[in-house]
DSSP file (Angstrom, degrees, kcal/mol; ACC not computed):
  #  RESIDUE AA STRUCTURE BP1 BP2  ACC     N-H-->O    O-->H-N    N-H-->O    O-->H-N    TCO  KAPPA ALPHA  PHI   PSI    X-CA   Y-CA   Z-CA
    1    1 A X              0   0    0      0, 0.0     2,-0.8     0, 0.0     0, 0.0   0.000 360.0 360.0 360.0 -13.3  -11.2  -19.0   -6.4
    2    2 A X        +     0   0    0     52,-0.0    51,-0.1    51,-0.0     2,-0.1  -0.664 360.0  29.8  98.4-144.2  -12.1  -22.4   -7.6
    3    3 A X  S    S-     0   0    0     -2,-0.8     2,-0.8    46,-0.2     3,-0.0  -0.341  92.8-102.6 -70.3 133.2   -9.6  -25.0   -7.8
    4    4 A X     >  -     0   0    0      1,-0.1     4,-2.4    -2,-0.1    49,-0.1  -0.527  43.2-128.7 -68.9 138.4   -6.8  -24.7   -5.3
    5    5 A X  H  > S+     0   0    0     -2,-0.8     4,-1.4     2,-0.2    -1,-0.1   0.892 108.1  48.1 -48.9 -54.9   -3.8  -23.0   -8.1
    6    6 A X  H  > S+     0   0    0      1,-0.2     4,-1.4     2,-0.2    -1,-0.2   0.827 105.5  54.8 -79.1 -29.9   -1.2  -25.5   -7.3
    7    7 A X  H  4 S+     0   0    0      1,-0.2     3,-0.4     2,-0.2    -2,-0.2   0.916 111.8  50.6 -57.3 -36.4   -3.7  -28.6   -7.6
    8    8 A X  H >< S+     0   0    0     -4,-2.4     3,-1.4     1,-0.2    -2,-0.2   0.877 109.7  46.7 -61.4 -35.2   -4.4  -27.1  -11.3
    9    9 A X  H 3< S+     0   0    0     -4,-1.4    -1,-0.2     1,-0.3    -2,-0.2   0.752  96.4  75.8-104.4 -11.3   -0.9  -26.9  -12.1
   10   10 A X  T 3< S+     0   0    0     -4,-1.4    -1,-0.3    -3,-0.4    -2,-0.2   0.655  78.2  90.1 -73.6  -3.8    0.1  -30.9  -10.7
   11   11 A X  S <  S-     0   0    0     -3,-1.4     5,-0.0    -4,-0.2    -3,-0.0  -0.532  78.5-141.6 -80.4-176.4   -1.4  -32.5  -13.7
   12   12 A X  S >> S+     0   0    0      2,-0.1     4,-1.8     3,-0.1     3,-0.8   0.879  95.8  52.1 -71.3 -42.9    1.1  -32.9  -16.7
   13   13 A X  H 3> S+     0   0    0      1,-0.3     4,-2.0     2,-0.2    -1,-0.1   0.850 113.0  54.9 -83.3 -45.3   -0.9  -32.0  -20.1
   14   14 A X  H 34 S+     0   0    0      1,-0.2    -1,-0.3     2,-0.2     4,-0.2   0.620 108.2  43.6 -97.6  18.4   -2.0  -28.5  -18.0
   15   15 A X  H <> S+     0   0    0     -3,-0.8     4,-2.1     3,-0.1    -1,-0.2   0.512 107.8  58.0 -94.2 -22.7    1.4  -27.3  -17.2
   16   16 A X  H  X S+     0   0    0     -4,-1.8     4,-3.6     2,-0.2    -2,-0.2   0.979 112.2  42.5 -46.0 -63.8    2.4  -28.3  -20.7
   17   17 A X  H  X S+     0   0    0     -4,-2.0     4,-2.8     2,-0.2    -1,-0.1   0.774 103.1  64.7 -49.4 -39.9   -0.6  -25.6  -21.9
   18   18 A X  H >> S+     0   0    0     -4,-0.2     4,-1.9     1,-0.2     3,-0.8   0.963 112.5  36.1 -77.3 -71.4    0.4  -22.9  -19.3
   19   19 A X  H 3< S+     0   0    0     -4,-2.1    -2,-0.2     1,-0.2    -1,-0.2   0.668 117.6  46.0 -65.4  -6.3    3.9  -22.6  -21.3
   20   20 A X  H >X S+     0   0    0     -4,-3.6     3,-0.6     2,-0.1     4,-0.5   0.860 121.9  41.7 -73.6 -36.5    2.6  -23.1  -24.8
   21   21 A X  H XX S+     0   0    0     -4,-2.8     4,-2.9    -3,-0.8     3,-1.9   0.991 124.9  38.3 -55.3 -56.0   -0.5  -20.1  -23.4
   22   22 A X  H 3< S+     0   0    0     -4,-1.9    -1,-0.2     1,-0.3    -3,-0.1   0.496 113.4  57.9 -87.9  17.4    2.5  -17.9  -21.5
   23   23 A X  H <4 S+     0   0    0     -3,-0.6    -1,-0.3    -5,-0.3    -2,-0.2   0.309 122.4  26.0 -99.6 -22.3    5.2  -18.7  -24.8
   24   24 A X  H << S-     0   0    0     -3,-1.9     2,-1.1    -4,-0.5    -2,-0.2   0.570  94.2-139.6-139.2  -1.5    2.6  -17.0  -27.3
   25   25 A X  S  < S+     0   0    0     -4,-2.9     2,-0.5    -5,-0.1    44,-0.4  -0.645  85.1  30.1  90.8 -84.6    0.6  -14.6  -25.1
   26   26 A X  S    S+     0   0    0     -2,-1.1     2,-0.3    42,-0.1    42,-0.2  -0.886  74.3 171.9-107.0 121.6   -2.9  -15.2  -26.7
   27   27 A X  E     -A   67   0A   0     40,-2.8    40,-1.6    -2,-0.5     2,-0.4  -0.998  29.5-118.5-145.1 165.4   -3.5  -18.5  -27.9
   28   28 A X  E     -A   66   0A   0     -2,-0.3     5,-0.2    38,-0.2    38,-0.2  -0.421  21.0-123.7 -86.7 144.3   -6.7  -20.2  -29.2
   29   29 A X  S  > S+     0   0    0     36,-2.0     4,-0.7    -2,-0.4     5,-0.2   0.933 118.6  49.2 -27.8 -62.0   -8.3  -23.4  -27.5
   30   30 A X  H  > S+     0   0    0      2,-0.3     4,-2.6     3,-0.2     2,-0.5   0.783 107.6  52.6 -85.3 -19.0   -8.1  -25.2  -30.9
   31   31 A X  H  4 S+     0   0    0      1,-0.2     2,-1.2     2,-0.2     3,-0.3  -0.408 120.4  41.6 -85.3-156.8   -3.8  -24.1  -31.6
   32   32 A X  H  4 S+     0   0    0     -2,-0.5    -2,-0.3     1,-0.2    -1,-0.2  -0.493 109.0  52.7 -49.3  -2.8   -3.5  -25.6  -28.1
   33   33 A X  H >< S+     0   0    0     -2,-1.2     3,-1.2    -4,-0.7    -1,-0.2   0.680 103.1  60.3 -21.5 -66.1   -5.6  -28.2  -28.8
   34   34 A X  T 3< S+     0   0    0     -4,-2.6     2,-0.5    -3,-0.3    -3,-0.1   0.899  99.1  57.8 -38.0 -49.9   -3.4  -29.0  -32.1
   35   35 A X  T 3  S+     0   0    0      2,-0.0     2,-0.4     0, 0.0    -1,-0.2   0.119  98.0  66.2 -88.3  41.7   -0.2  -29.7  -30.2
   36   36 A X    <   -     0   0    0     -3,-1.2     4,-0.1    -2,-0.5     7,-0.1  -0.987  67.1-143.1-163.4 154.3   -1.5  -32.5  -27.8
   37   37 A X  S    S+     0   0    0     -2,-0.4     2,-0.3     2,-0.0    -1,-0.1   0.112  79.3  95.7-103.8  31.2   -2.7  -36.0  -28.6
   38   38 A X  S    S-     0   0    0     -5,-0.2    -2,-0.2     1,-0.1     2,-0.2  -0.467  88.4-100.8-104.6 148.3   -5.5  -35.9  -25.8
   39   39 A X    >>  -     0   0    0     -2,-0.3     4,-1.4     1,-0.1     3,-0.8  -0.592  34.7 -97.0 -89.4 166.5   -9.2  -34.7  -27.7
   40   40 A X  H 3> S+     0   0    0      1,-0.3     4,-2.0     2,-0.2    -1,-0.1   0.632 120.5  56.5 -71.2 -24.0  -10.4  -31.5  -27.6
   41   41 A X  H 3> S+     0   0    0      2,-0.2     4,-3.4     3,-0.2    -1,-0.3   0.831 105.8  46.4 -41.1 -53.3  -12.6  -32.1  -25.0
   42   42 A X  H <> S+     0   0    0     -3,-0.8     4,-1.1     2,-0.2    -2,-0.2   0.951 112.7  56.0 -70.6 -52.5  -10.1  -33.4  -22.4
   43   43 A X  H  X S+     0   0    0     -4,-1.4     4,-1.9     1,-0.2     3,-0.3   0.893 110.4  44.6 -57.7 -40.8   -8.3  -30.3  -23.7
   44   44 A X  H  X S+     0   0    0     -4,-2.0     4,-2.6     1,-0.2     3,-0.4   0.966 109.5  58.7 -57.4 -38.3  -11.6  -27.9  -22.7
   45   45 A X  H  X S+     0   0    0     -4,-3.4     4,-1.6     1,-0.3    -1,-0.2   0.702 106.7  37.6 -90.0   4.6  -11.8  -29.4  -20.0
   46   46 A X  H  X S+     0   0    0     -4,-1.1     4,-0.9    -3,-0.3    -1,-0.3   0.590 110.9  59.1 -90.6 -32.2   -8.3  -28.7  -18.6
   47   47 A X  H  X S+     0   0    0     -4,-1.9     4,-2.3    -3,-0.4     5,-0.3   0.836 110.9  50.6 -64.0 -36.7   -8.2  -25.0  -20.0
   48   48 A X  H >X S+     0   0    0     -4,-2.6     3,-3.3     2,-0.2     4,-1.9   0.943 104.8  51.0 -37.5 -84.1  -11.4  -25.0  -17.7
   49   49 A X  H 3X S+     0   0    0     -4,-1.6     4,-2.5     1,-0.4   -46,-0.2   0.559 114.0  43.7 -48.5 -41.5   -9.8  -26.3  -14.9
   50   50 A X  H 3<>S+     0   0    0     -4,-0.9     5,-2.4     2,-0.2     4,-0.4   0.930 110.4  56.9 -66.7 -46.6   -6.9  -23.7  -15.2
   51   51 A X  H X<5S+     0   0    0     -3,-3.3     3,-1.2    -4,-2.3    -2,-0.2   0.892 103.6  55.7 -61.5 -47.7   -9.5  -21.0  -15.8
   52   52 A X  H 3<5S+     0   0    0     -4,-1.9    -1,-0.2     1,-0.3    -2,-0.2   0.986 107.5  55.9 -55.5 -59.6  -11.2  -22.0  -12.3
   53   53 A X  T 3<5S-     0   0    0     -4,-2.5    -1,-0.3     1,-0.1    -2,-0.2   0.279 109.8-119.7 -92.4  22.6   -8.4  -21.4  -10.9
   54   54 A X  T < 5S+     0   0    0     -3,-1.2    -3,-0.2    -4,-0.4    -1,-0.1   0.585  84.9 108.9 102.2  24.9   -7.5  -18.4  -11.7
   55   55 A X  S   <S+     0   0    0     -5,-2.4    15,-1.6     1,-0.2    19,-0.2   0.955  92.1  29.6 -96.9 -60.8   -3.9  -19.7  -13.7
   56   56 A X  E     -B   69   0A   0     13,-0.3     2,-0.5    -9,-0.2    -2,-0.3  -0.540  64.8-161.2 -92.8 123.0   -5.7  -18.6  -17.1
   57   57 A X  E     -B   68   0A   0     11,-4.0    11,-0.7    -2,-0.2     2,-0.4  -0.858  18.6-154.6-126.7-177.9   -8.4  -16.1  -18.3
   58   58 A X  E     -B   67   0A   0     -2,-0.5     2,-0.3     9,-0.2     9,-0.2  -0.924   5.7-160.3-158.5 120.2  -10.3  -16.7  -21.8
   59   59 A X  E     -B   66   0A   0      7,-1.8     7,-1.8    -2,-0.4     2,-0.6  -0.692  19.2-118.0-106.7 152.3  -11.9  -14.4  -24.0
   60   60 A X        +     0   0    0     -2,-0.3     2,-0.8     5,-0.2     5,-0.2  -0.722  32.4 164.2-100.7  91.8  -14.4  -14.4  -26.7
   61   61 A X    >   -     0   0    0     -2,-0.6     3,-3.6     3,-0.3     2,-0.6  -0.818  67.5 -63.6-113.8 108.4  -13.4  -13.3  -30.4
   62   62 A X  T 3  S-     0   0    0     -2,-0.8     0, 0.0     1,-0.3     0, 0.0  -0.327 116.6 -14.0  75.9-118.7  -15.8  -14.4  -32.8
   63   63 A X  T 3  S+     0   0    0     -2,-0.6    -1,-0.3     2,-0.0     2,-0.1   0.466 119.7  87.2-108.3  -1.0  -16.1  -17.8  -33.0
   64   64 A X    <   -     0   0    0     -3,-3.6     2,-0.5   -35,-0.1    -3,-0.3  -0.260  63.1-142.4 -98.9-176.2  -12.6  -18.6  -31.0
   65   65 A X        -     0   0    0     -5,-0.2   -36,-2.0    -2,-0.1     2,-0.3  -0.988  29.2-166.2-133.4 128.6  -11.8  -19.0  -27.0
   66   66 A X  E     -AB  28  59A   0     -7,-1.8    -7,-1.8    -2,-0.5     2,-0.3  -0.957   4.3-153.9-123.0 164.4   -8.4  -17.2  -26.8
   67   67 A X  E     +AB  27  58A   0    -40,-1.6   -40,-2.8    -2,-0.3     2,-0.2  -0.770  15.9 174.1-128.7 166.2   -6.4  -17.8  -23.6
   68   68 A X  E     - B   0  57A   0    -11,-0.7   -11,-4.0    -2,-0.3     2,-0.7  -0.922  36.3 -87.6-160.2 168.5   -4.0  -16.1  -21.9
   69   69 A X  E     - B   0  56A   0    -44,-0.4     2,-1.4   -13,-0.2   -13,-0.3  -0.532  34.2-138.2 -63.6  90.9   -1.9  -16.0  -18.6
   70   70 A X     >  -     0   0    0    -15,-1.6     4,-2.5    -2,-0.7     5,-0.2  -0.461  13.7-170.2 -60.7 109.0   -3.5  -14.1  -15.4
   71   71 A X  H  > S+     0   0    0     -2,-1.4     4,-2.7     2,-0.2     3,-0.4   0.987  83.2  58.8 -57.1 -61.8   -0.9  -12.4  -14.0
   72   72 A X  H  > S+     0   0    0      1,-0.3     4,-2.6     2,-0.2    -1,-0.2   0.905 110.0  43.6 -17.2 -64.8   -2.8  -11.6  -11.0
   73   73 A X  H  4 S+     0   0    0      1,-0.2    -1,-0.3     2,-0.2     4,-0.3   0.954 114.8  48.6 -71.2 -29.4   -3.3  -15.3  -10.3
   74   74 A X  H >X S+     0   0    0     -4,-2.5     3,-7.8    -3,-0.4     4,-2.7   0.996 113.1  54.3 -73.7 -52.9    0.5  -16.2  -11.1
   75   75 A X  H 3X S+     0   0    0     -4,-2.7     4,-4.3     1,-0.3     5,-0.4   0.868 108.2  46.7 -12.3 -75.5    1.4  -13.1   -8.7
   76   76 A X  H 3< S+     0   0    0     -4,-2.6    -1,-0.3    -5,-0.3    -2,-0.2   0.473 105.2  51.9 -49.9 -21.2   -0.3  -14.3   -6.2
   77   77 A X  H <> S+     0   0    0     -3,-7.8     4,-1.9    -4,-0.3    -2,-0.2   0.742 114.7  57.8 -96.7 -35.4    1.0  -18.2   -6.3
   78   78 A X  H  X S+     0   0    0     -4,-2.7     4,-4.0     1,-0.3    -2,-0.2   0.867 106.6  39.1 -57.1 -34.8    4.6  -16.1   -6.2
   79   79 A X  H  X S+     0   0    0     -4,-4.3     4,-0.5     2,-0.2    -1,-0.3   0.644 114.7  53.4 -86.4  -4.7    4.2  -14.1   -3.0
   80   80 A X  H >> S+     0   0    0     -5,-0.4     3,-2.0     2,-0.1     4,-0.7   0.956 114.8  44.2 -72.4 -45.1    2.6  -17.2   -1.5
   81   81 A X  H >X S+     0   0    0     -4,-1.9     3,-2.2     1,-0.3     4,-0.9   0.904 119.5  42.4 -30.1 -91.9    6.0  -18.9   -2.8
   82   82 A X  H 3< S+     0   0    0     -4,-4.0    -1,-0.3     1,-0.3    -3,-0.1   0.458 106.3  57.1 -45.7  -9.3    8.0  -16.1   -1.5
   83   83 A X  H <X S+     0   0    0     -3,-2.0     4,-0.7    -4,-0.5    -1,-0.3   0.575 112.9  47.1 -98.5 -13.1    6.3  -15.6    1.8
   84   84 A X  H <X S+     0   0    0     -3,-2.2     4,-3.0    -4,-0.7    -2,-0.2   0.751 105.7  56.5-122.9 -58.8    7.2  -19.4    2.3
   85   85 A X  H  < S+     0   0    0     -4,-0.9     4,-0.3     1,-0.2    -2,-0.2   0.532 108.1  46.6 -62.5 -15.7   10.7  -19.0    1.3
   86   86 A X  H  > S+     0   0    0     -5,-0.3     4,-3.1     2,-0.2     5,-0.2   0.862 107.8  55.5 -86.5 -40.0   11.3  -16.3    3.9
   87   87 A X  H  X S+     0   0    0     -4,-0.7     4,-2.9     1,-0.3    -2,-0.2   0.955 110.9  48.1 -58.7 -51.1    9.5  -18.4    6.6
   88   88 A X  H  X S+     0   0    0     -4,-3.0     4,-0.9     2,-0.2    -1,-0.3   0.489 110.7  50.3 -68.1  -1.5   12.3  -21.4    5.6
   89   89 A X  H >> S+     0   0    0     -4,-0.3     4,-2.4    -3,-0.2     3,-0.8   0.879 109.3  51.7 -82.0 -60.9   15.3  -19.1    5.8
   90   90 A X  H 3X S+     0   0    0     -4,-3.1     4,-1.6     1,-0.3     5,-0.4   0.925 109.9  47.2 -12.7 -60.0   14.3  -17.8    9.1
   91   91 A X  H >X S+     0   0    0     -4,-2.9     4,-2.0    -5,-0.2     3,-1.2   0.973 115.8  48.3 -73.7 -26.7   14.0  -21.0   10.5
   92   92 A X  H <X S+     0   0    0     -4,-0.9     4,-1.2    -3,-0.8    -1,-0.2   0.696 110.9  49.9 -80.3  -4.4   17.4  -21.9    8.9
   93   93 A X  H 3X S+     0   0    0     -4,-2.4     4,-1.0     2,-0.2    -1,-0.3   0.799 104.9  50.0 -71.8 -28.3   18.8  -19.3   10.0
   94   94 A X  H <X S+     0   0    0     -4,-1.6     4,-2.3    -3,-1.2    -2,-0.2   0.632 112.1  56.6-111.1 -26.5   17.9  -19.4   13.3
   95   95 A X  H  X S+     0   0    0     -4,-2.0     4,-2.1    -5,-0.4     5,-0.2   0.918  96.6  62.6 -84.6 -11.8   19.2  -23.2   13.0
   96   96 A X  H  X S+     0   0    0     -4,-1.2     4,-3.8    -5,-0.2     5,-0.4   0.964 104.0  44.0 -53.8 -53.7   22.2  -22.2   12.0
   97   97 A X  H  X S+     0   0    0     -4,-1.0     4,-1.5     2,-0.2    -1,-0.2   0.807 108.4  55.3 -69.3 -19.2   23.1  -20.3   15.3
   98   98 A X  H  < S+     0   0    0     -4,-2.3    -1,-0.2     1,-0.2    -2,-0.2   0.954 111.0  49.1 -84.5 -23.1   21.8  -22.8   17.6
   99   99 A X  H >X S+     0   0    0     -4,-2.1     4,-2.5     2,-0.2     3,-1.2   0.920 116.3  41.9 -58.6 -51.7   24.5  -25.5   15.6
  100  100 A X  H 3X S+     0   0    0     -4,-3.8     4,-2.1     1,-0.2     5,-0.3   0.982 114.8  50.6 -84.3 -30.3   27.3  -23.2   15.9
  101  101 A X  H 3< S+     0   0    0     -4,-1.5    -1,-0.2    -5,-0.4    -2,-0.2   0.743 111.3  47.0 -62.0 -12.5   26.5  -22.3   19.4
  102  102 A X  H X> S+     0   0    0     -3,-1.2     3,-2.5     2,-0.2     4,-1.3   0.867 113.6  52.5 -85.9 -57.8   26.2  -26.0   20.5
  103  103 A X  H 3< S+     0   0    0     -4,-2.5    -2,-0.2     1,-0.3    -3,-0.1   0.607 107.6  47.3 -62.3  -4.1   29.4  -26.5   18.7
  104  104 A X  T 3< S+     0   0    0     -4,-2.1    -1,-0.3    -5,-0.2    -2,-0.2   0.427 102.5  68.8 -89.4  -0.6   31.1  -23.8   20.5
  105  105 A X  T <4        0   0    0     -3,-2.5    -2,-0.2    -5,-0.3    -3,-0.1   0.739 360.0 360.0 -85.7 -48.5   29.6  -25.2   23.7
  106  106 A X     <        0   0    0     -4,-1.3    -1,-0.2     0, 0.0    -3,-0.1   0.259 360.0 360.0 -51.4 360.0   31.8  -28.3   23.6
């Protein structure tokens, strides 16, 4: 997989990119490129970075790189997300009963 997904997504400039990419469906390197004052280099190399990790996939039309969103890879950072969020309810759940049971205790 590349680049751990959530490491991709802590810089600034490539979470910026994932909502201009998942705001327009397909967009080209050089219109994302346009909207940031970083060079177009810095830019490749941060559509890479996304790309490694599996946030972004990138096609070849002609002469242009167009990007778009992997669902697959966003899917996938959400059930980790959600599988996480289940673990912390559990455990608050579970702290919840041992609080009211201490406090009935008294």
């Amino acid at each position: 997989m590349g680049m751990d997904r959530f490491a991709a997504l802590a810089e600034p400039n490539r979470r910026r990119m994932i909502e201009i990419i998942a705001a327009n469906g397909k967009v080209s390197a050089s219109d994302i490129s346009s909207q940031f004052e970083i060079s177009a280099p810095a830019v490749s190399q941060h559509l890479k970075i996304l790309r490694e990790a599996g946030i972004v996939t990138m096609e070849k039309k002609a002469q242009q790189r167009l990007y778009s969103i992997n669902s697959q890879g966003v899917d996938e950072m959400w059930e980790w997300l959600n599988q996480l969020r289940q673990l912390w309810g559990e455990k608050l759940s579970a702290l919840e009963e041992y609080l009211m049971q201490e406090k009935d205790g008294i």
